[in-house]
C-alpha positions, 0 to 999 in steps of 0.5 A: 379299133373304132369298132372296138370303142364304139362296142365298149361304149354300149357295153358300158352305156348298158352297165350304166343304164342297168346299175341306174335302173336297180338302184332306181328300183330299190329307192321306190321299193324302199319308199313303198315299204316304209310307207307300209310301216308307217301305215301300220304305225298309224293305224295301230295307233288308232285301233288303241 
């Protein structure tokens, strides 16, 4: 019965860490990207 928790336990730990880590990785992905665009913005801006 202890044995049981104590795997569920790591299980869960590890869908915890895993969900952290995408959501992680889509906020940086996002940032990334609308940095992109608003490099894009500001040097278009100054081309014209």
């Amino acid at each position: 019965m202890i044995d049981q928790l104590k795997q569920s336990d790591i299980m869960s730990q590890g869908v915890f860490v895993a969900l952290t880590g995408l959501v992680i990785v889509f906020l940086v992905l996002s940032l990334f990207f609308l940095t992109i665009k608003l490099m894009q913005k500001a040097g278009s801006r100054k081309n014209k």
